[in-house]
CHARMM internal coordinates of N, CA and C (Angstrom, degrees):
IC EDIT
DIST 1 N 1 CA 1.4449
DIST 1 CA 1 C 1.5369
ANGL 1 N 1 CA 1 C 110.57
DIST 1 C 2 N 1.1607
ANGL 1 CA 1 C 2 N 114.95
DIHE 1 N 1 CA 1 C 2 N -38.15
DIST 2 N 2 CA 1.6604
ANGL 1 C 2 N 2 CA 120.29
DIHE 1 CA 1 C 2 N 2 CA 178.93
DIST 2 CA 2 C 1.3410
ANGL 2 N 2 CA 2 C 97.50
DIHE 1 C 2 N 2 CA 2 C -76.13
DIST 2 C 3 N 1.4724
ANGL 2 CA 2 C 3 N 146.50
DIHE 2 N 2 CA 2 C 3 N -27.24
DIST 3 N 3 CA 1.2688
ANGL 2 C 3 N 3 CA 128.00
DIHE 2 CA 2 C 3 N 3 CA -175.27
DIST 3 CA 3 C 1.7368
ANGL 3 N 3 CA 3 C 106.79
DIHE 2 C 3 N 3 CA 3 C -73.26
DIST 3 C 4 N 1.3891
ANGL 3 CA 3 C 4 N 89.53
DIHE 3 N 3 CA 3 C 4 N -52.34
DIST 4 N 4 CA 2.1038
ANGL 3 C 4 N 4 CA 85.47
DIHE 3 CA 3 C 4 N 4 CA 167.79
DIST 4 CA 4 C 1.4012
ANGL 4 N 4 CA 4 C 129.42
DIHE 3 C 4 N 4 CA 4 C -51.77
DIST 4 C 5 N 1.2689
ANGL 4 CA 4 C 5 N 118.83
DIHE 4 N 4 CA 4 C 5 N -48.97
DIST 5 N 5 CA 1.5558
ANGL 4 C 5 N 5 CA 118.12
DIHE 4 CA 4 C 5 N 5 CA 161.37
DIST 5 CA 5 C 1.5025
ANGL 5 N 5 CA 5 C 104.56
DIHE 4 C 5 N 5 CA 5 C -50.44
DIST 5 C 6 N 1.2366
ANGL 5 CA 5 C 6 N 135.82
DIHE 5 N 5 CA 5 C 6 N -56.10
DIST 6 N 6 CA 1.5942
ANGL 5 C 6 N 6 CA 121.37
DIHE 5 CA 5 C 6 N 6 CA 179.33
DIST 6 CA 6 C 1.0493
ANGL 6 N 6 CA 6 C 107.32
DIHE 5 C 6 N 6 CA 6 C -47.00
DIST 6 C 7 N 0.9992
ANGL 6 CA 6 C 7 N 127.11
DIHE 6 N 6 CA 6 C 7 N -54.21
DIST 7 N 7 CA 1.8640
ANGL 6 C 7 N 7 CA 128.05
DIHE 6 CA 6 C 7 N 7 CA -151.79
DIST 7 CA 7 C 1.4715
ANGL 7 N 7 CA 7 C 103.83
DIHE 6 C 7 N 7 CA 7 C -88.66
DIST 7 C 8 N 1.5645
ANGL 7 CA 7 C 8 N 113.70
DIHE 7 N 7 CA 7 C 8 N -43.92
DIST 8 N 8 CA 1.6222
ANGL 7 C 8 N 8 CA 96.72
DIHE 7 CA 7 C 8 N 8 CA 151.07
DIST 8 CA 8 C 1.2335
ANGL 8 N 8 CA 8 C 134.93
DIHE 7 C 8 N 8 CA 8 C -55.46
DIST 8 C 9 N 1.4657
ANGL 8 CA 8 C 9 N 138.08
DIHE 8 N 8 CA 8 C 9 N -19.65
DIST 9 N 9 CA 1.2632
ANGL 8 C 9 N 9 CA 138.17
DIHE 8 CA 8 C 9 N 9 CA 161.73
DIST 9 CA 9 C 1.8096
ANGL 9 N 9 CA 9 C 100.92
DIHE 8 C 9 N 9 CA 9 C -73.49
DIST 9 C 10 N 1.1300
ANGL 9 CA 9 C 10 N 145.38
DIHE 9 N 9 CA 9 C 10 N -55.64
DIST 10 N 10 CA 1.1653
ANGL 9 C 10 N 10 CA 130.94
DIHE 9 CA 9 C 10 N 10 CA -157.85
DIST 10 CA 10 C 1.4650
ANGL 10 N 10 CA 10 C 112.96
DIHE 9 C 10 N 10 CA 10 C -72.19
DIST 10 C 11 N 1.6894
ANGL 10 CA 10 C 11 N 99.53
DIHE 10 N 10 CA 10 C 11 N -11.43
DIST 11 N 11 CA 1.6033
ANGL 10 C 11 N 11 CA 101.83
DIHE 10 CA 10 C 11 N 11 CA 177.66
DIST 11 CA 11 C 1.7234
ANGL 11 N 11 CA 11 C 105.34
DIHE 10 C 11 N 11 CA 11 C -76.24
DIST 11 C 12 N 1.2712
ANGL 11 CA 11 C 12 N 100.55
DIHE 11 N 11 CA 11 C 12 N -36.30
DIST 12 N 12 CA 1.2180
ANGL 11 C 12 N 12 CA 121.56
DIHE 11 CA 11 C 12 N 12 CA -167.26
DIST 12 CA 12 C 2.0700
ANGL 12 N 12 CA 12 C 107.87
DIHE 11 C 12 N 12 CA 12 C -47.70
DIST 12 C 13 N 1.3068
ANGL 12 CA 12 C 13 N 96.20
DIHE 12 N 12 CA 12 C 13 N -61.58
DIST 13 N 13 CA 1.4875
ANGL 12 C 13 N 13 CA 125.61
DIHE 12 CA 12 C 13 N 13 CA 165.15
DIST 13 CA 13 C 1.4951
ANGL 13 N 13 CA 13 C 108.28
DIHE 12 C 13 N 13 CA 13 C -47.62
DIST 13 C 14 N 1.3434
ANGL 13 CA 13 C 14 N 117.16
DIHE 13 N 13 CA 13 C 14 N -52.98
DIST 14 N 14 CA 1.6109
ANGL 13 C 14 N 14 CA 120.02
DIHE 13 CA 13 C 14 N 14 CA 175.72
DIST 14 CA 14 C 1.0724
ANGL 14 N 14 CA 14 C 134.32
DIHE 13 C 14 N 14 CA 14 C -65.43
DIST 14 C 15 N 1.5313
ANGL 14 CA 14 C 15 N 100.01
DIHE 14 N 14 CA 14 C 15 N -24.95
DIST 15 N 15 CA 1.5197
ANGL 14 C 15 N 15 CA 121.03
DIHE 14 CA 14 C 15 N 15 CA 168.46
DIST 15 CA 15 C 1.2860
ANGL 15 N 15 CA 15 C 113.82
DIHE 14 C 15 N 15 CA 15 C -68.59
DIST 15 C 16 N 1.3361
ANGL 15 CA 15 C 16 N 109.04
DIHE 15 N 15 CA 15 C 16 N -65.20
DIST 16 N 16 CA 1.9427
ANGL 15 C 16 N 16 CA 117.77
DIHE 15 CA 15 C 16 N 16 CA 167.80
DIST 16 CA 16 C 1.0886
ANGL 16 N 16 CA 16 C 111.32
DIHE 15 C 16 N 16 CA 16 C -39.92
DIST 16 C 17 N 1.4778
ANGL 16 CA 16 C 17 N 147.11
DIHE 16 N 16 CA 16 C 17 N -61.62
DIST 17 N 17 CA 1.2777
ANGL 16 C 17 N 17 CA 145.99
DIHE 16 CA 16 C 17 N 17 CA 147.95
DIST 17 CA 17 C 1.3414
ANGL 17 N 17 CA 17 C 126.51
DIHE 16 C 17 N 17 CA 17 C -20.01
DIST 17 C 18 N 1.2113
ANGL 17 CA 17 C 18 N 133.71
DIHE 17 N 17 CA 17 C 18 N -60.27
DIST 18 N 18 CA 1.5944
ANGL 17 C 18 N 18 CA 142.90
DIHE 17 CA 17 C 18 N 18 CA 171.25
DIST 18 CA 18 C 1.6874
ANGL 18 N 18 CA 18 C 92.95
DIHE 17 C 18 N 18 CA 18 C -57.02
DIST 18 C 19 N 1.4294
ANGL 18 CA 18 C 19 N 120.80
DIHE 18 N 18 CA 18 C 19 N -67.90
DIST 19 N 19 CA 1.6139
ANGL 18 C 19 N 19 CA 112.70
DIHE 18 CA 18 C 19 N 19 CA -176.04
DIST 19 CA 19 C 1.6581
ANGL 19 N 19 CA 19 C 120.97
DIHE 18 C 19 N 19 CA 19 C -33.01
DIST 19 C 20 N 1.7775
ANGL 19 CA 19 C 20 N 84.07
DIHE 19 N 19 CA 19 C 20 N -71.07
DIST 20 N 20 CA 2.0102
ANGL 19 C 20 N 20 CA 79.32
DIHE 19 CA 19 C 20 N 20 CA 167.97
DIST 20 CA 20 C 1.2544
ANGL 20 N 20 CA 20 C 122.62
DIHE 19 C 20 N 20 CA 20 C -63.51
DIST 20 C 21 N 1.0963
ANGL 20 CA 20 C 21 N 135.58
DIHE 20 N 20 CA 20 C 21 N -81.32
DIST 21 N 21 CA 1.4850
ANGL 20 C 21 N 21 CA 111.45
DIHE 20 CA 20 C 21 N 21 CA 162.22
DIST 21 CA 21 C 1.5827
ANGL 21 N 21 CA 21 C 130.37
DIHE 20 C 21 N 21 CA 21 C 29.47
DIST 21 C 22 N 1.5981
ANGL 21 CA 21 C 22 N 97.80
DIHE 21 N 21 CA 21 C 22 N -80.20
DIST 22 N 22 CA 1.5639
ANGL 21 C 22 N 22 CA 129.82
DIHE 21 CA 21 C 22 N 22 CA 175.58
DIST 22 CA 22 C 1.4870
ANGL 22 N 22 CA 22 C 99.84
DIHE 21 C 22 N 22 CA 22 C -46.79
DIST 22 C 23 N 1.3178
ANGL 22 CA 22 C 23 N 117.17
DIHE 22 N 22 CA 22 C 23 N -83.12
DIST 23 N 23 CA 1.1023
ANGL 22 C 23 N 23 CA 138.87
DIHE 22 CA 22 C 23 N 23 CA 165.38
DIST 23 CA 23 C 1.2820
ANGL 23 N 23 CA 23 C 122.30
DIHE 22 C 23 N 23 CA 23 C -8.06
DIST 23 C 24 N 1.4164
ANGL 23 CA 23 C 24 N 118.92
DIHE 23 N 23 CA 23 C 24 N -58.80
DIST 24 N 24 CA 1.7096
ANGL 23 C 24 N 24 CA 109.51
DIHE 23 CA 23 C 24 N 24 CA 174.01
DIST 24 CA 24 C 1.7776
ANGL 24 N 24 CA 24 C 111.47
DIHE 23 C 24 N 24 CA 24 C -96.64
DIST 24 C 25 N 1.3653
ANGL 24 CA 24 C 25 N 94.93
DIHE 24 N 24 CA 24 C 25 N 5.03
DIST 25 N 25 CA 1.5594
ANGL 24 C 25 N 25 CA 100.83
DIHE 24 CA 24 C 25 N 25 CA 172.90
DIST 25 CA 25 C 1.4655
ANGL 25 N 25 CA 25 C 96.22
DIHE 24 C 25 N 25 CA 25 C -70.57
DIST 25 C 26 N 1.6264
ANGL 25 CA 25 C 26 N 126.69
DIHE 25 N 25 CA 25 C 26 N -51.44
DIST 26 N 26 CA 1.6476
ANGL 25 C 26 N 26 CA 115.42
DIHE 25 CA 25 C 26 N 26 CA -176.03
DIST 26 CA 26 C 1.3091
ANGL 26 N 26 CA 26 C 112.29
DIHE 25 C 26 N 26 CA 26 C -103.69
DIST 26 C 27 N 1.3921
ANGL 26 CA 26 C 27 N 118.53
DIHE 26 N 26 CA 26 C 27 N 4.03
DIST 27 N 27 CA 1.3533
ANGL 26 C 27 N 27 CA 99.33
DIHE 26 CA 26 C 27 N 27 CA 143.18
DIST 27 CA 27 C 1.6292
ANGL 27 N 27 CA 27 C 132.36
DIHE 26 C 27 N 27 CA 27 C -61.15
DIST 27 C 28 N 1.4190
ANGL 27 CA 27 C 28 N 111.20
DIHE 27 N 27 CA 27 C 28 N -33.13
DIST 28 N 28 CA 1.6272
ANGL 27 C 28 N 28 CA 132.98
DIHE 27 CA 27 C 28 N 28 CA -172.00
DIST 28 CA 28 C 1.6381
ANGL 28 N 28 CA 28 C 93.55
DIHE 27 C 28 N 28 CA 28 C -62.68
DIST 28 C 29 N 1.8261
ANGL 28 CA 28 C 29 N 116.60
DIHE 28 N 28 CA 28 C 29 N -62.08
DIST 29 N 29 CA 1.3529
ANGL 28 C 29 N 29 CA 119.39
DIHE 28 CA 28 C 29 N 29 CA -127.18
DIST 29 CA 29 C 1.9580
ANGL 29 N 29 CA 29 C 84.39
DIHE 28 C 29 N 29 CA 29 C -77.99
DIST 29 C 30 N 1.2411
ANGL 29 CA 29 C 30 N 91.02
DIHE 29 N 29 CA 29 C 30 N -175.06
DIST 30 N 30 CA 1.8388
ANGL 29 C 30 N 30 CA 98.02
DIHE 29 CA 29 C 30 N 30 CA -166.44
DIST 30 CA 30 C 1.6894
ANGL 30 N 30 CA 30 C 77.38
DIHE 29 C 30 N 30 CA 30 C -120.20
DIST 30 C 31 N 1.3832
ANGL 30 CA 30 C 31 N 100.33
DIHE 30 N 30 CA 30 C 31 N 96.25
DIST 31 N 31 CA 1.6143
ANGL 30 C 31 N 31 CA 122.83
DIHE 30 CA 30 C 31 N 31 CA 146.65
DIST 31 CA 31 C 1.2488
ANGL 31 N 31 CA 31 C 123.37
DIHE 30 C 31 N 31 CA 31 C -113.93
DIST 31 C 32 N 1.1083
ANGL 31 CA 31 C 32 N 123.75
DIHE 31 N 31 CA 31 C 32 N 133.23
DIST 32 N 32 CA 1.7305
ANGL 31 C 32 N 32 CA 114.47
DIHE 31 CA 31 C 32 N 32 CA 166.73
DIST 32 CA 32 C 1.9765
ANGL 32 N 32 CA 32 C 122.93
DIHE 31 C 32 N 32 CA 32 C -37.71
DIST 32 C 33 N 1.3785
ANGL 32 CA 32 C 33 N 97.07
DIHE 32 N 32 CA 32 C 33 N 125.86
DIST 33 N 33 CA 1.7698
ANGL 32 C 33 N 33 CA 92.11
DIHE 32 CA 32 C 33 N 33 CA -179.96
DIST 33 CA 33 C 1.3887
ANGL 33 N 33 CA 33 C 126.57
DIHE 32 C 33 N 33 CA 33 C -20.32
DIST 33 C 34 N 1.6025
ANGL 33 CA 33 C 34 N 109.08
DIHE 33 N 33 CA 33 C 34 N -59.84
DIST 34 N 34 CA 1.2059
ANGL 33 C 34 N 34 CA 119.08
DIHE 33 CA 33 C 34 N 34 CA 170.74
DIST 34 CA 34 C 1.8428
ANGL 34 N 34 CA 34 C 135.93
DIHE 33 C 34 N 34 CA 34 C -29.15
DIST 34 C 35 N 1.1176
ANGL 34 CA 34 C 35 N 84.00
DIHE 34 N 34 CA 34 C 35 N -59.71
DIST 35 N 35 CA 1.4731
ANGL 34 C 35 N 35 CA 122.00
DIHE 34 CA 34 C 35 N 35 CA 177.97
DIST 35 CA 35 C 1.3728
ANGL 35 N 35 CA 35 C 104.29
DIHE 34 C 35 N 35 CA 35 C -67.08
DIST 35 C 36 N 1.4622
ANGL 35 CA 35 C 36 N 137.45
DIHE 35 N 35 CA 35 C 36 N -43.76
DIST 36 N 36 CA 1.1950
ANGL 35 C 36 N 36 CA 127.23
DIHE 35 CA 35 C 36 N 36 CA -177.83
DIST 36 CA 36 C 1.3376
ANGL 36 N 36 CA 36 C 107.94
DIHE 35 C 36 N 36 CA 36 C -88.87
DIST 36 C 37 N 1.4711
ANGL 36 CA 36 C 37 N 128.56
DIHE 36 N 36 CA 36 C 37 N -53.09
DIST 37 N 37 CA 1.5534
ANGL 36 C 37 N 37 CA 120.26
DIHE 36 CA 36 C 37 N 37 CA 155.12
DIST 37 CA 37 C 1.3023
ANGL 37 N 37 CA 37 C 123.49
DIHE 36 C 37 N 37 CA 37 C -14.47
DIST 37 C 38 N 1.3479
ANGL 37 CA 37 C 38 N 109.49
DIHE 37 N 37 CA 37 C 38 N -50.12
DIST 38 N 38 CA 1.8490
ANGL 37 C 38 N 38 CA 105.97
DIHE 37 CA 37 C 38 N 38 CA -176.64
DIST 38 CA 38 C 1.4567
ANGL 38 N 38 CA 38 C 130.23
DIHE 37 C 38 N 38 CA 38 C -86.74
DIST 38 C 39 N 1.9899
ANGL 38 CA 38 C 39 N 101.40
DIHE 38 N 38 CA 38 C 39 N -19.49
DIST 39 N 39 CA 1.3952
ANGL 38 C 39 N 39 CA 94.69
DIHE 38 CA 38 C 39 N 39 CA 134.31
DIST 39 CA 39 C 0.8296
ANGL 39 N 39 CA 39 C 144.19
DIHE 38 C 39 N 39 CA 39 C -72.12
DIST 39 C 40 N 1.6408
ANGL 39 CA 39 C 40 N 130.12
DIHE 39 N 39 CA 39 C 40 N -42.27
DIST 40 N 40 CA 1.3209
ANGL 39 C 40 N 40 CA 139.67
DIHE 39 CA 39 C 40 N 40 CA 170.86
DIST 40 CA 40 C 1.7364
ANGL 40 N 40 CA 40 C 104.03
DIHE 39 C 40 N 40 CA 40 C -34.92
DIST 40 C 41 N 1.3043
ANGL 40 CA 40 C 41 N 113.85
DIHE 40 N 40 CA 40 C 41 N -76.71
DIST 41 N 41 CA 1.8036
ANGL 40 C 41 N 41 CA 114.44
DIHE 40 CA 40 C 41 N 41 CA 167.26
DIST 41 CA 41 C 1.4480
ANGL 41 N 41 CA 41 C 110.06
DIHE 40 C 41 N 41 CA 41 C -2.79
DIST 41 C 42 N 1.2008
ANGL 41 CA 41 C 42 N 103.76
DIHE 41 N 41 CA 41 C 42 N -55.99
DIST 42 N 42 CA 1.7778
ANGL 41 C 42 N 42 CA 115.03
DIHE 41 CA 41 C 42 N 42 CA -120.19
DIST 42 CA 42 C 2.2432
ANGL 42 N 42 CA 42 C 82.10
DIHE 41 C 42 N 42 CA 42 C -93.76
DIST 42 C 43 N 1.2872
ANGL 42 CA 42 C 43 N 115.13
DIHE 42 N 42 CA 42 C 43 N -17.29
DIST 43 N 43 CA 1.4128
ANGL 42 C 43 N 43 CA 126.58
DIHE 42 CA 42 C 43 N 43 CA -170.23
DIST 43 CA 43 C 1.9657
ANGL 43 N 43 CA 43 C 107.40
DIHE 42 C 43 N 43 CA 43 C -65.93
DIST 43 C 44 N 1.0322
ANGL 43 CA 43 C 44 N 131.21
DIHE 43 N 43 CA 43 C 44 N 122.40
DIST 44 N 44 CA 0.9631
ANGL 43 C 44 N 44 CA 104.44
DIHE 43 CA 43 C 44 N 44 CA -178.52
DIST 44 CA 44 C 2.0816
ANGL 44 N 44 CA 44 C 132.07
DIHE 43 C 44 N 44 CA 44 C -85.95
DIST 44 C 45 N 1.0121
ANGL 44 CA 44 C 45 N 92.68
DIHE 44 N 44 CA 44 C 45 N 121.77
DIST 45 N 45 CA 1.7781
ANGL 44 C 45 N 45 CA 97.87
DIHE 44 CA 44 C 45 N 45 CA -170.79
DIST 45 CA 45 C 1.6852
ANGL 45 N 45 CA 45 C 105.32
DIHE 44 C 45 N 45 CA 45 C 105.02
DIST 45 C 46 N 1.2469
ANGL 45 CA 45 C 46 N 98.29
DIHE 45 N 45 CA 45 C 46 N 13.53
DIST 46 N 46 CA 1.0524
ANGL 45 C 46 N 46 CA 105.15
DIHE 45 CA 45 C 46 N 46 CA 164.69
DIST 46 CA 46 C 1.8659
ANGL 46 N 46 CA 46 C 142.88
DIHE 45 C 46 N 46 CA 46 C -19.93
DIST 46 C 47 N 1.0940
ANGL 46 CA 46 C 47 N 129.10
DIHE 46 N 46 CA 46 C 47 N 98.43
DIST 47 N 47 CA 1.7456
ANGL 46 C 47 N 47 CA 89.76
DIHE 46 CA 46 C 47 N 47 CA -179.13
DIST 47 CA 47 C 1.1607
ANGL 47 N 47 CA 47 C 112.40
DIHE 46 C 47 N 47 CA 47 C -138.65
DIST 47 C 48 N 1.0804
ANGL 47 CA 47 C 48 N 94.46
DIHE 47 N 47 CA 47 C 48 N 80.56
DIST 48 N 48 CA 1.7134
ANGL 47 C 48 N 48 CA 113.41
DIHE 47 CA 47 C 48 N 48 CA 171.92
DIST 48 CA 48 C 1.4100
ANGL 48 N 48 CA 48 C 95.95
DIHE 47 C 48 N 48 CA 48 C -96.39
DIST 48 C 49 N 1.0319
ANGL 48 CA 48 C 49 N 106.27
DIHE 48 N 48 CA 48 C 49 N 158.17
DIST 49 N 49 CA 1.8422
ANGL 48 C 49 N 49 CA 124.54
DIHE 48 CA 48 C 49 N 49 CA -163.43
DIST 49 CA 49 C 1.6415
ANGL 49 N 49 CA 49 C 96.23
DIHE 48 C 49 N 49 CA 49 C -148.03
DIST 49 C 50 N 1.3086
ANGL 49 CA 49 C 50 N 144.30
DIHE 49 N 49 CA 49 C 50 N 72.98
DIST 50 N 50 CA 1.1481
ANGL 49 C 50 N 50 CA 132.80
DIHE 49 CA 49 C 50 N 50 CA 151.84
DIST 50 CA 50 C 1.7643
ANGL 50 N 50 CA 50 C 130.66
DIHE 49 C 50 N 50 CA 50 C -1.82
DIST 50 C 51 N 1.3567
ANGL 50 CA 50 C 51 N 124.21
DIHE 50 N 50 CA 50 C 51 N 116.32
DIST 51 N 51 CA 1.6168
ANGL 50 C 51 N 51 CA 121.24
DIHE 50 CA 50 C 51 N 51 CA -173.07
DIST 51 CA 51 C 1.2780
ANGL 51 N 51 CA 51 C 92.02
DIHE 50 C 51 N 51 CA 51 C -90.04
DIST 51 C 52 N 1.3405
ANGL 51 CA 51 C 52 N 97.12
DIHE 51 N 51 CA 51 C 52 N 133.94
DIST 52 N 52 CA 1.8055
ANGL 51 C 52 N 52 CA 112.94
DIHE 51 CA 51 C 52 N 52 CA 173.51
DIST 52 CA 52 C 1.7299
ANGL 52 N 52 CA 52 C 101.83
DIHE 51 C 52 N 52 CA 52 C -63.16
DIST 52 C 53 N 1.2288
ANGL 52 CA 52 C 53 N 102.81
DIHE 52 N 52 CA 52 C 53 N 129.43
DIST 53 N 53 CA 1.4931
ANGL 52 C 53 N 53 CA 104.72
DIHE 52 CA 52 C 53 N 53 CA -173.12
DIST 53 CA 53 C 1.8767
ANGL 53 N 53 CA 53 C 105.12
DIHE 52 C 53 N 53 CA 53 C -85.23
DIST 53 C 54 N 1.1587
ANGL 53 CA 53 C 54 N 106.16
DIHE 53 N 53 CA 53 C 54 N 142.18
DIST 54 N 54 CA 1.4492
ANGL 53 C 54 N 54 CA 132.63
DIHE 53 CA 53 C 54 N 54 CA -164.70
DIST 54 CA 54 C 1.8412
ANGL 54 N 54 CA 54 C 99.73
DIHE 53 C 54 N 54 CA 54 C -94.93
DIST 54 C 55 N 1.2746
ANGL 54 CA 54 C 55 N 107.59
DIHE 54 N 54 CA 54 C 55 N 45.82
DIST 55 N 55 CA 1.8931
ANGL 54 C 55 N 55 CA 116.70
DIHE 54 CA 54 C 55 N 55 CA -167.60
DIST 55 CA 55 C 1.6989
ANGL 55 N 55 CA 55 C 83.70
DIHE 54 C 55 N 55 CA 55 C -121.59
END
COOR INIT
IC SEED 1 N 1 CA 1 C
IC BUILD
């Protein structure tokens, strides 16, 4: 039982890692806003926070 709680926590950690990761990978790439927003969403633990647009 303690080996599953470990390995569920390190997934846990690996997961957060792969997200960010992900995360400034489409923040970087030149996609349309749209398009990166709905991946960003779609990431889990995501935390992208949308900037109120100044239009």
């Amino acid at each position: 039982m303690i080996l599953v709680s470990l390995m569920a926590a390190a997934l846990e950690e690996y997961t957060a890692l792969l997200s960010t990761a992900a995360e400034q990978l489409f923040l970087s790439a030149p996609l349309p806003r749209r398009v990166q927003v709905l991946i960003l969403r779609r990431l889990p633990r995501a935390r992208y926070n949308p900037r109120p647009s100044s239009h």
